[in-house]
N, C-alpha and C positions, 0 to 999 in steps of 0.2 A: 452883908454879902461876905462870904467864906473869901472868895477869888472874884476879884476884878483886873482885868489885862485889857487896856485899851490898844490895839494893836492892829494893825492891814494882814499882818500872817496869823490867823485865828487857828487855822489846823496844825503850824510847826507848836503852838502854843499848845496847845489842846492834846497834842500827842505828846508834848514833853511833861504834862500833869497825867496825864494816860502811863507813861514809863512810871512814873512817880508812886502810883495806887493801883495795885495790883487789883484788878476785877473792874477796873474803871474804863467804859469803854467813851470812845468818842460819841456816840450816842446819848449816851451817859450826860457828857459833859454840856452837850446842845442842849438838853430838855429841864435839867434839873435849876429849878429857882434862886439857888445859890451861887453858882458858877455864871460868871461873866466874862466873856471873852470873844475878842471882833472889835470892829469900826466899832466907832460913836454911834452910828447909822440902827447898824446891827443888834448891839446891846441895847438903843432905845428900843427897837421893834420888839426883843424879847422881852423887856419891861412891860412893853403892853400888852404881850401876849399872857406874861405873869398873871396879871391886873384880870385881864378876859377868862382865864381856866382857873383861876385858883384865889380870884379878889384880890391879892398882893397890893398893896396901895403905899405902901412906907419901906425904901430901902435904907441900910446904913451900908455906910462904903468908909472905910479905913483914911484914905488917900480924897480930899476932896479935891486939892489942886488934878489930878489927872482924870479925877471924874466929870470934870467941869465939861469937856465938848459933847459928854451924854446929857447932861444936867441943858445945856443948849437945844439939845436935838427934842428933848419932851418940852420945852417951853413953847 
């Protein structure tokens, strides 16, 4: 994973990587397999949704201490 942001403000995040890369929309940032951003909740559902449209089955995450309440929510 490029960007993982465990976070409750998913869109101040999202818009402030949106300033960052010109042509990057917030749509952008929900749909694309690499960007992770949201609740634990959230980023697990997009994991699964990964997993359902595109097979994705192996994430690597930089930071595993912060990744740990997603790493909870798939167990």
């Amino acid at each position: 994973m490029q960007i993982v942001q465990v976070t409750d403000d998913a869109e101040s995040a999202i818009d402030q990587l949106c300033s960052r890369a010109p042509g990057l929309t917030p749509d952008d940032v929900v749909e694309v397999p690499y960007a992770l951003i949201g609740t634990a909740d959230a980023i697990a559902e997009k994991l699964e949704r990964c997993r359902s449209r595109w097979g994705i089955s192996y994430f690597v995450v930089r930071d595993r201490q912060q990744f740990e309440p997603v790493i909870a929510q798939l167990r």
